[in-house]
Each structure stands twice: as structure tokens, then as C-alpha cells.
C-alpha positions as CSV (number, residue, x, y, z in Angstrom):
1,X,159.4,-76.4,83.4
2,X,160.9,-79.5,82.2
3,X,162.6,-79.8,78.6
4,X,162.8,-83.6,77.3
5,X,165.8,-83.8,75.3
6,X,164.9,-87.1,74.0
7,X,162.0,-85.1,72.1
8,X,163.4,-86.1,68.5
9,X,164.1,-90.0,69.5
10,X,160.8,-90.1,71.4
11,X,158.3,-93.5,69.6
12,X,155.7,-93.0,72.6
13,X,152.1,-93.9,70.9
14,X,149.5,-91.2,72.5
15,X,147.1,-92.5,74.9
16,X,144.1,-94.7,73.7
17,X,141.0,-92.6,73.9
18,X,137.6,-93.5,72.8
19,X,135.5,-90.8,74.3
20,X,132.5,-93.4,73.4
21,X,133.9,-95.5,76.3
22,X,132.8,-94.8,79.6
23,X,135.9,-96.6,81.0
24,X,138.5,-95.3,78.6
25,X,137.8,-91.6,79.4
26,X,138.4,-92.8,83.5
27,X,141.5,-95.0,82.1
28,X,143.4,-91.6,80.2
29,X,142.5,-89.5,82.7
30,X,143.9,-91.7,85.8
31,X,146.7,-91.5,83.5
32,X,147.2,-87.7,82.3
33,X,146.3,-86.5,86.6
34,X,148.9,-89.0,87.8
35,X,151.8,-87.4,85.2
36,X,150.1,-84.3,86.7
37,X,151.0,-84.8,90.5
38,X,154.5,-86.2,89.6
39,X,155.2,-82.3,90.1
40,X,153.2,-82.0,93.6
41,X,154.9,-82.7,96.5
42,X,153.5,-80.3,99.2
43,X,151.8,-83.8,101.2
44,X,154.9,-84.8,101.9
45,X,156.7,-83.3,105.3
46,X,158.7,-80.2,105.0
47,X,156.2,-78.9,101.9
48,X,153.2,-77.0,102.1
49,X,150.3,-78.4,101.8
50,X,148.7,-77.1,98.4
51,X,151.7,-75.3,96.7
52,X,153.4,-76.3,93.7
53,X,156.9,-75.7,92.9
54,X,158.4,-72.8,91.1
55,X,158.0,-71.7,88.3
56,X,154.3,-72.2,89.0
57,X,151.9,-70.1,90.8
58,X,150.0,-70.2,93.8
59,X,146.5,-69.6,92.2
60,X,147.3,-73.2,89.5
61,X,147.7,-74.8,92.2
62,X,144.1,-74.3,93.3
63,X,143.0,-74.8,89.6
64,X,144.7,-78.1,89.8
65,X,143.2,-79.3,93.0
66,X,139.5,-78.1,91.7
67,X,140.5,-80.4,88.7
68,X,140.8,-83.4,90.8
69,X,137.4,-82.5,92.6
70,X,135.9,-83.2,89.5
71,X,138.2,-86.2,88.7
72,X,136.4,-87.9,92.1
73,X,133.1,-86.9,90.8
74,X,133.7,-88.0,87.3
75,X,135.4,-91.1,88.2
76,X,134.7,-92.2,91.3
77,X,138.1,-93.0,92.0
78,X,139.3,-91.3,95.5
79,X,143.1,-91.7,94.5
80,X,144.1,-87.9,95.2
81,X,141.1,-87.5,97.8
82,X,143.1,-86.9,101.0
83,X,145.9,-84.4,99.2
84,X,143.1,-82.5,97.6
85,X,141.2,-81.9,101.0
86,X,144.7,-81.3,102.8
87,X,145.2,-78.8,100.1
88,X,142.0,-76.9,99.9
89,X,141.9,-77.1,104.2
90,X,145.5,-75.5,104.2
91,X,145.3,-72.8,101.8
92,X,141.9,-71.6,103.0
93,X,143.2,-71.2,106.4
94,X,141.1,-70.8,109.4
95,X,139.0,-67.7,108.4
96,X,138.3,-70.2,105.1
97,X,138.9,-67.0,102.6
98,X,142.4,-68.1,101.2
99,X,144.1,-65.1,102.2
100,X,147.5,-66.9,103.7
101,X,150.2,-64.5,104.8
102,X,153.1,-66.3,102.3
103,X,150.5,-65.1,99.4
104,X,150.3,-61.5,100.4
105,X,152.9,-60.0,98.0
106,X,151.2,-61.8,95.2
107,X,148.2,-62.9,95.6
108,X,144.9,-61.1,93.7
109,X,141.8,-61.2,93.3
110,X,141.7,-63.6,90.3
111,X,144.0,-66.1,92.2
112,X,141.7,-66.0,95.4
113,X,139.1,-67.0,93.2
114,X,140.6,-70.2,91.5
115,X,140.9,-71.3,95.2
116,X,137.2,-70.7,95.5
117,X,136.4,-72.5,92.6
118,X,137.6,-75.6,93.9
119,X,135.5,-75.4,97.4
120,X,132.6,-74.4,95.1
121,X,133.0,-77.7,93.2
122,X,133.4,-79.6,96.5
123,X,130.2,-78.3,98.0
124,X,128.3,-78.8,94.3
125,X,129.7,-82.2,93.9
126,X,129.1,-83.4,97.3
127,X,132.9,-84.3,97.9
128,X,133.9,-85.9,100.8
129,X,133.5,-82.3,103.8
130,X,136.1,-81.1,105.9
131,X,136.1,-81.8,109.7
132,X,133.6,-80.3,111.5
133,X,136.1,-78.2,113.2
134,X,136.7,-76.5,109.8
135,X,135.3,-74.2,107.7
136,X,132.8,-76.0,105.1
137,X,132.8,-75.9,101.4
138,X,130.3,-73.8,100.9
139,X,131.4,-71.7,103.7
140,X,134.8,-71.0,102.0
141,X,133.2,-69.7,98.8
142,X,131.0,-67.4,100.9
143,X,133.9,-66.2,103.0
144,X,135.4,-65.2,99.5
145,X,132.4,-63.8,98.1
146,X,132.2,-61.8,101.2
147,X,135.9,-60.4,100.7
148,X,135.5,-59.6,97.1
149,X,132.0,-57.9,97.5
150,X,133.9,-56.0,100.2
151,X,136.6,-54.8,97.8
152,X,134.1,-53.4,94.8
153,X,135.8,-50.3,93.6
154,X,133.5,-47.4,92.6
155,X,136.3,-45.1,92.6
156,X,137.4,-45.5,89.2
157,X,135.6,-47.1,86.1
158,X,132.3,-46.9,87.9
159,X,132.8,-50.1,89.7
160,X,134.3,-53.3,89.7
161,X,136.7,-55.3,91.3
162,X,141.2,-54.6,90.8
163,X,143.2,-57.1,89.7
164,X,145.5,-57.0,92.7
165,X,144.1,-56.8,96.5
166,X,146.6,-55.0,97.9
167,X,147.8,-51.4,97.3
168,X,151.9,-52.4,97.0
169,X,151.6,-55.3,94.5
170,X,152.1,-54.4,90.6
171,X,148.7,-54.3,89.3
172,X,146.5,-52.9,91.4
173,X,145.9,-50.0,89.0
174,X,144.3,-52.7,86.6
175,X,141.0,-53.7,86.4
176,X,140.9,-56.9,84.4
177,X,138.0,-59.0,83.1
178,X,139.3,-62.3,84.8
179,X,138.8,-61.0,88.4
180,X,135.5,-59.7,88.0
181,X,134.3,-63.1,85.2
182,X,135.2,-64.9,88.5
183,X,133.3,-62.9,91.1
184,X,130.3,-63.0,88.4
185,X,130.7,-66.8,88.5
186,X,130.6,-67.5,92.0
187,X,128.4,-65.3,92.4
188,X,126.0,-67.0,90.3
189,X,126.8,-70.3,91.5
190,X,126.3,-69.2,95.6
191,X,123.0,-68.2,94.0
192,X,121.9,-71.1,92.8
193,X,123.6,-73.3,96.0
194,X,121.5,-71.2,98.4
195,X,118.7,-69.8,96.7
196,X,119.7,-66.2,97.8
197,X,118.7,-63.0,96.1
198,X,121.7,-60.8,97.0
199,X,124.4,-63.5,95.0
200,X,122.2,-63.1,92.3
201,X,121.6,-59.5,92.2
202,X,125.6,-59.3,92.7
203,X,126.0,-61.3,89.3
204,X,123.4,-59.0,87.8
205,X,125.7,-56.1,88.8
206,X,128.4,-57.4,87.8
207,X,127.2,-58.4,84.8
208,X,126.0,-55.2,83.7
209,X,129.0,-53.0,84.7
210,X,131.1,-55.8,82.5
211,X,129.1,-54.9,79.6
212,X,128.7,-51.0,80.2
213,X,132.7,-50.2,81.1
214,X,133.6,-52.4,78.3
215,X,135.0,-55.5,79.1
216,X,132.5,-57.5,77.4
217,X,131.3,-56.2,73.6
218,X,127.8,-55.9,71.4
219,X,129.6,-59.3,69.6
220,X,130.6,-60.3,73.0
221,X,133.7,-60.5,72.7
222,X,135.9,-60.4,76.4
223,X,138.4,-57.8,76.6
224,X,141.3,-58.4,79.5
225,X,141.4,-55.2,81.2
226,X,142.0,-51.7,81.4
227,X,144.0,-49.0,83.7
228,X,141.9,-47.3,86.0
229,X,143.9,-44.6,86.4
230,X,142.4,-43.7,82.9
231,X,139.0,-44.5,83.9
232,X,139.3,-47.6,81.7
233,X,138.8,-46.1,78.8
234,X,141.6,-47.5,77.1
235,X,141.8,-52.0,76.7
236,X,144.2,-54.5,76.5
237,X,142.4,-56.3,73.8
238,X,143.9,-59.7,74.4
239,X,141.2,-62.5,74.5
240,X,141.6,-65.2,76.2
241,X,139.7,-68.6,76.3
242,X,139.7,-68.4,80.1
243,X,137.8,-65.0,80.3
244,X,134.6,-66.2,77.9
245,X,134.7,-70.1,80.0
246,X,134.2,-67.9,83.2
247,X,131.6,-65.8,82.1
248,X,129.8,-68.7,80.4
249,X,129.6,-70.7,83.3
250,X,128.4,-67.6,85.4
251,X,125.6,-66.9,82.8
252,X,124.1,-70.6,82.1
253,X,124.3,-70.8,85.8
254,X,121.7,-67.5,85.7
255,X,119.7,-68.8,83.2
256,X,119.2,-71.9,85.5
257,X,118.5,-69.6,88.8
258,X,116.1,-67.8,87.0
259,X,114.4,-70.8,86.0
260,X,114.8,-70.0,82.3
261,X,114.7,-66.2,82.0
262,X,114.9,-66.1,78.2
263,X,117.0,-63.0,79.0
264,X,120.0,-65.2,80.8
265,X,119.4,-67.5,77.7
266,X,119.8,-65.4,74.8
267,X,123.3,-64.1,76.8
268,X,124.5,-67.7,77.8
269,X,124.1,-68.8,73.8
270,X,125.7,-65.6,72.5
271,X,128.8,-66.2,74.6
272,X,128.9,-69.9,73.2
273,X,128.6,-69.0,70.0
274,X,131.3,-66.3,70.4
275,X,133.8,-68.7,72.1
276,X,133.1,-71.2,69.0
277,X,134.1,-68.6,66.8
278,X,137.1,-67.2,68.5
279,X,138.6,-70.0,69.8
280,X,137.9,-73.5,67.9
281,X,139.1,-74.8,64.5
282,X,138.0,-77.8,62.9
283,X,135.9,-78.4,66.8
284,X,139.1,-78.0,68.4
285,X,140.1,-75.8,71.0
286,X,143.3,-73.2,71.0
287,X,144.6,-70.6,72.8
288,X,144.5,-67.9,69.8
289,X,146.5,-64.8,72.2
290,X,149.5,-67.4,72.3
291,X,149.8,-70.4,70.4
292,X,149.9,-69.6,67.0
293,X,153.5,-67.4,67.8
294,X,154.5,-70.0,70.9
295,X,154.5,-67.3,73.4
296,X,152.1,-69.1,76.0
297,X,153.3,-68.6,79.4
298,X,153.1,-70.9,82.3
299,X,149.6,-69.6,83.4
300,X,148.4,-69.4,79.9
301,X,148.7,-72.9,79.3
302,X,146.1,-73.9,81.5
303,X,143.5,-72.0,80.2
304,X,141.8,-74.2,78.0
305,X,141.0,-76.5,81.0
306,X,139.6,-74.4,83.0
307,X,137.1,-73.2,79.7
308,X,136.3,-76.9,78.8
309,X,135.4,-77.7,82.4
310,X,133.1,-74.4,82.4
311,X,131.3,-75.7,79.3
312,X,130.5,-78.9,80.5
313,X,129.0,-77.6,83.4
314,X,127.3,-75.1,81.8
315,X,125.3,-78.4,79.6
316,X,123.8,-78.9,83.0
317,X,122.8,-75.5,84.2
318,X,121.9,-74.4,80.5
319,X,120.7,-77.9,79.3
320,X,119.8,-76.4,75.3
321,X,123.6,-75.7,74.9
322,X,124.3,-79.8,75.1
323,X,123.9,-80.2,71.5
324,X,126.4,-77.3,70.6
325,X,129.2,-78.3,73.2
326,X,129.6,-81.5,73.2
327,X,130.9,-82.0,69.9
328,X,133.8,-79.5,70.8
329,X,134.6,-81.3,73.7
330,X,134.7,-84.4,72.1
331,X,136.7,-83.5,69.2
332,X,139.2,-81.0,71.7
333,X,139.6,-84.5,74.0
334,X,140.2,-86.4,71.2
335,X,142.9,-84.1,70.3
336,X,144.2,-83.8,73.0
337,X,144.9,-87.2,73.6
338,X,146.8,-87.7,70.8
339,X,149.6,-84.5,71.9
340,X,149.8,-87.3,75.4
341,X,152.9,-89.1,74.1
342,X,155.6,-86.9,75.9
343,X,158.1,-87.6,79.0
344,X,159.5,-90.4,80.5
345,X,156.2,-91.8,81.2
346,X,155.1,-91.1,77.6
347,X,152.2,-89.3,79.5
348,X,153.1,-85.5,79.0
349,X,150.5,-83.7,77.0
350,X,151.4,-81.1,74.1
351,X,150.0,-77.4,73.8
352,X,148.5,-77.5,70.7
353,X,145.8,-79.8,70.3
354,X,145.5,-78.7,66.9
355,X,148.4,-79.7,65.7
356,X,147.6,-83.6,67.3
357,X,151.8,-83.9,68.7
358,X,153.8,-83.0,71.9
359,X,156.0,-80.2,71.6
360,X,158.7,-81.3,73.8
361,X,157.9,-79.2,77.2
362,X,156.4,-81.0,79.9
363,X,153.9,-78.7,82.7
364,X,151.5,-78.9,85.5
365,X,149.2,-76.8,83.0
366,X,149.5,-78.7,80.1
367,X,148.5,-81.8,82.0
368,X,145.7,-80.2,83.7
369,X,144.2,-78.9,80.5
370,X,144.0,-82.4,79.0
371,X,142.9,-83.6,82.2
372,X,139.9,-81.2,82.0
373,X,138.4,-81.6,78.5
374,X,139.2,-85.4,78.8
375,X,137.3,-86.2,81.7
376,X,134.5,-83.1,80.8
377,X,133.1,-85.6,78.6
378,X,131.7,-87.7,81.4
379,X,129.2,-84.8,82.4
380,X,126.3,-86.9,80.7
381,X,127.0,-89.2,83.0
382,X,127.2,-87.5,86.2
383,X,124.7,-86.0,88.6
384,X,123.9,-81.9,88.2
385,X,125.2,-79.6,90.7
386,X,123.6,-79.7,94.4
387,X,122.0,-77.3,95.9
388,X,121.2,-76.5,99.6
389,X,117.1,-77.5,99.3
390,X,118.0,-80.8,97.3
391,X,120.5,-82.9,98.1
392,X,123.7,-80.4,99.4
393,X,125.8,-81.4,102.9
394,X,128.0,-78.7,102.6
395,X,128.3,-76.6,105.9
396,X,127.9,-72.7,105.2
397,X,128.1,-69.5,107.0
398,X,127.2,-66.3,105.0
399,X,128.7,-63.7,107.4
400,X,132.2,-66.0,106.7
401,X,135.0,-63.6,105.4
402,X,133.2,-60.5,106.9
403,X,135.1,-60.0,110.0
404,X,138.8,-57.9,110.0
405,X,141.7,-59.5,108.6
406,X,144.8,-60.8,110.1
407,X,147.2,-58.7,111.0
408,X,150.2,-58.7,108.2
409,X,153.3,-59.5,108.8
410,X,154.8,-55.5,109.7
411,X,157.1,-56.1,106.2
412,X,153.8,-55.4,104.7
413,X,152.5,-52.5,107.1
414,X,154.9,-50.3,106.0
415,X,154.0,-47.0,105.1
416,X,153.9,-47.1,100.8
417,X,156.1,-44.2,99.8
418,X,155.8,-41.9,96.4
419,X,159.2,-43.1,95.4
420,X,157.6,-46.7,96.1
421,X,154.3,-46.2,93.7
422,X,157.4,-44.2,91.5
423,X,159.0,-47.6,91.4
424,X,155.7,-49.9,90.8
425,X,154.4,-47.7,88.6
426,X,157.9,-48.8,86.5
427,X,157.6,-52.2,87.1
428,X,153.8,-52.6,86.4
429,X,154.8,-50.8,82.9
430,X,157.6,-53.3,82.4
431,X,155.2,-56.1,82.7
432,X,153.2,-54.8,80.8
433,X,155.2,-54.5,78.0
434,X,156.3,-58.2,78.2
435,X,152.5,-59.3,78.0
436,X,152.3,-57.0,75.1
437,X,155.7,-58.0,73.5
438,X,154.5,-61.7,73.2
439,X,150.7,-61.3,72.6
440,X,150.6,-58.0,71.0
441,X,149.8,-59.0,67.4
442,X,146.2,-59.8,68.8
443,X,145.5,-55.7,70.4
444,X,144.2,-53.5,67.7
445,X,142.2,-50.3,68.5
């Protein structure tokens, strides 16, 4: 994270957004992604393709580059076109599941699936499609799909899918909402792509085990997650705007598959209306867990994006929910805007969008989150999704994913000791406590 000290003399107007303006929404969002990828440097030799520098994580990263899949779409500009397919081609590897071996120690299910998000996007938006030597779009998400569906846990909690993949990464013992609101989504989206039963009757599962272990409440309400070694019957009660965005999408994507199940319907327009309440004031979006005690942390400050670029798309799956987002994405853009008078560049975008200033930190999240609900109001404008029967190029293979993985590197074979689950079992505690420590005021019983 970078610190301005030149905060206090900083005269930096904020962009000029009129969100009226076709070409003013393209013009401030050329200029929020390209503070954005000042911090990117994995195209050039040495890096890796697709990773961002500490302190970020591998899974932003893959937010980031689904972000500029929709910046091509929205825009038409093909600035960032050949980093982003570098990217996305890297990172999936050659199985296309975005399991690589440097990830292993870290990676879960929820970061798997922001990577999938942004092949999901690709195949949907028609973007440019990898050699034909390479794994397609749409085949990526299905390779995913395939690995999650693989990994549903009925051992504990009657089902569901762990936070972390593997046995020896701190976490694993935690079912969260995030991982399974992301393998409802694609889900639903691989649905609607293909037209194939079994994605939707895996969103229908999921769906209902969200709302019967607990997750997901009568006011629906998302919970973050639970311990399954207590059955889940104790929650983290944190909300987060990321966890409703994800399960909105998944739903208004349902709603659409179903060809207007009134069913999908009634639970697409509950989660909006629930998201409204929880998380806007005066139309504007904030991060209620965090913001108000400024204890976001570097993942948490993306969040809004990724909500604000679920909404949009959800206006086109679940056309009736137009009316009700659009003015909150207007208002949240406008808002935004304003907090984009920061850095060097007098281009860095604040936290609070409420609060209409920059704070003073500058961050790949930040930036991406104003990038998202600035550009998200060109959705009128754009096409819907593809699908494979009307208009979709994207080259898919649904047994993708299904076949053993690599071997690991034999650092990660070893043999996991008592003393070692001893010793996560600490750690994951410790972490907890952090998350607690800086978001606690929000968990009640």
C-alpha cells in the first residue's frame, strides 16, 4: 500500500463524471483502470503473468483482470486486451482450473473462483478467445465448476463447499458464505451459457443448503461463515457487500434460466432489497463491516466493485430490478468519482464514497471498485450476456477439471502431523481473532 504524504497540500479537482454522458463514463474510467495497472507489472519479463505485488493477493488479481473484461465490453477500448488474456491464460494453466502450484499454500475455494469469474465474463462477453491450443473461456469455468462440485463436503454441516482446498492451509475447518455464493453463481451462469440441467440443479442445491445451514436468513441477510467442526451451528455474523452481490447475481441469473420462475423472482428482489437496506445511504454504497471504524483490509476494499458489477448484470438477467438499481449505481459512481483526486496522478480513488474525499491511501482495490460501479453504468448500453444457442464462440469442454491433479510439489505431500493441525488449529484461531478484533462491533448473537 502506498501512503501519499502530500495528502494535506494535495488541490487535485476529482474527475469529471457525468454519468448522463456516454463518453464521460469511458473517459473516467480509462482514467481510474490506468492508475489501476500502474501497480501491475507481471507482462513485463522476469514477472508473472497475472500476479500483483505484495501486499495483494493472488485471487484480486483475478478480480482485477475480470474488471478489465468488462472495461473492453463497456468501452470498446482494447488498451489492456493482451495483459488481460496473458493473465487469465497463465494463471489458468494447462488443465484451465487455476490451480498453479505457487498458489497451493494459499489458494481457496473463494479465490479459485474470482479467477473463474473473469473467464465467465470472457465467454459471456464474447472477448477476444484464447488460441486454439488453449483451454477456452467457457472451458475454464467448467474445469472449475467441475473441481468445486468435486470438493462438496457432506461430512459436516450437511454440505457445502470449505473455505480452504487443502487440508494444511488455515481455514479449512471454515465453511464460509463467499465460497459457496461463488459456486451458486457460476453455477447459475454455466446454466444459462449452456442450457444444462445439472449447473442448474447444482445452484438449486446450493441455494437451498445456504438457506437451511444458515448462511442466508428469513430477512436474507448473508452471514460469512461458520466452523464445521461445530457443525456450523455457531456464525461469524459479519456481512459483507460482496456476499449479497454474489448471491444476487447467481439468483437473477435463475430467474432468467427459468424463464421467469416467479419463485427465482421473489428471491432475486428480496436480496436487492436487503442489500439496499444494509449497505446504501443516501443511494450510496459502503462497506458497513469496515468503514465506519477504518478497519478495511486490503481485500475488503474491493468489495463494493465486485457487488456493483453483479447488480448491473443482474438488470439484464432480471430486467424488473432496472428501475431499483440504477439509481444506486448512479449515485454510488457519482460518488465515487468525487473520492478520485488522490496520488501523483490525482487519479487515486478514496474508500468512502460517502464521505465524497480521498483518504490519503492509494490501492489496486480502491481503484478497481471505482472502476466497477463507474463503468457498471454503461450496462444499458451494452449487449446481454451470450449464450451457447445465440451468439457464444467460446470453446467448452464439460468433462474439463475432472481428471487427477498435478502432482504437488513433495513440500506439500508431506504427511500432516497432530502437532501440525495442533499448530493450525492456533493460527486459524489467531486469525480469527484479528477478523474479529477489527469487525467485531457488527457480530451479535
Amino acid at each position: 500500500m502506498r501512503i501519499s504524504w502530500l495528502l494535506l497540500l494535495s488541490t487535485a479537482a476529482a474527475v469529471e463524471l457525468d454519468v448522463d454522458d456516454p463518453d464521460s463514463i469511458k473517459s473516467v474510467s480509462r482514467q481510474v483502470a490506468t492508475n489501476m495497472l500502474s501497480y501491475y507489472t507481471g507482462m513485463n519479463p522476469g514477472d508473472n503473468p497475472g500476479n500483483l505485488p505484495d501486499p495483494y493477493y493472488w485471487w484480486e488479481a483475478g478480480a482485477m483482470f475480470a474488471s478489465l473484461v468488462d472495461y473492453w465490453f463497456y468501452t470498446g477500448d482494447d488498451t489492456w486486451n493482451d495483459i488481460t488474456t496473458q493473465a487469465i491464460l497463465w494463471q489458468a494453466g494447462g488443465e484451465g482450473t487455476f490451480m498453479p502450484e505457487n498458489q497451493t499454500r494459499t489458494e481457496g475455494n473463494d479465490d479459485q473462483s474470482f479467477w473463474a469469474f473473469a473467464a465467465m465474463s470472457a465467454a459471456e462477453r464474447n472477448y477476444p478467445n484464447p488460441p486454439d491450443d488453449k483451454p477456452g473461456w467457457l472451458a475454464m469455468a467448467q474445469a472449475v465448476f467441475n473441481t468445486q462440485a468435486a470438493r462438496w463436503d457432506t461430512g459436516s454441516c450437511s454440505g457445502g463447499l470449505k473455505w480452504q482446498i487443502f487440508t494444511f492451509n488455515n481455514g479449512y475447518d471454515y465453511k464460509n458464505t463467499i465460497s459457496n455464493g461463488c459456486f451458486f453463481n457460476l453455477a447459475a451462469r454455466l446454466a444459462k451459457y449452456t442450457g444444462n440441467q445439472t449447473y442448474a440443479d447444482w445452484a438449486d442445491r446450493i441455494w437451498d443448503w445456504t438457506k437451511s445451514v444458515g448462511f442466508m436468513t428469513d430477512e436474507y441477510q448473508f452471514w460469512d461463515g461458520a466452523d464445521d467442526r461445530q457443525n456450523c451451528s455457531e456464525f461469524n455474523r459479519i456481512e459483507w457487500t460482496y456476499n449479497s452481490g454474489v448471491y444476487l447475481l447467481g439468483a437473477a441469473t435463475m430467474f432468467n434460466f427459468t424463464e421467469g420462475d416467479p419463485v427465482w423472482k421473489e428471491r432475486t428482489q428480496n436480496i436487492l432489497n436487503a442489500t439496499t437496506a444494509a449497505f446504501f445511504t443516501d443511494s450510496v454504497m459502503y462497506e458497513r463491516a469496515c468503514e465506519p471504524v477504518d478497519t478495511c483490509q486490503v481485500d475488503q476494499r474491493g468489495f463494493k466493485g465486485y457487488t456493483a458489477r453483479w447488480m448491473a448484470s443482474s438488470t439484464q438477467m432480471a430486467p424488473f430490478t432496472y428501475d431499483h438499481v440504477m439509481p444506486l449505481l448512479r449515485a454510488s459512481a457519482e460518488a465515487a468519482a468525487e473520492t478520485c483526486t488522490g496520488g501523483d496522478d490525482g487519479l487515486a480513488c478514496g474508500q468512502k464514497w460517502v464521505t465524497r474525499k480521498w483518504e490519503g491511501e492509494e490501492d489496486v482495490g480502491l481503484q478497481m471498485a471505482a472502476l466497477e460501479v463507474i463503468q457498471s453504468n454503461l450496462i444499458s448500453r451494452v449487449d446481454p450476456p451470450v449464450t451457447d444457442e445465440h451468439g457464444g464462440t467460446s470453446k467448452g469442454n464439460p468433462g474439463g477439471g475432472s481428471t487427477p491433479p498435478e502432482p504437488k510439489p513433495s513440500s506439500l505431500t508431506m504427511d500432516i502431523t497432530t502437532k501440525d493441525r495442533a499448530g493450525a488449529g492456533v493460527l486459524t484461531g489467531m486469525v480469527a481473532l484479528i477478523v474479529i478484533g477489527s469487525t467485531g462491533w457488527l457480530v451479535w448473537d
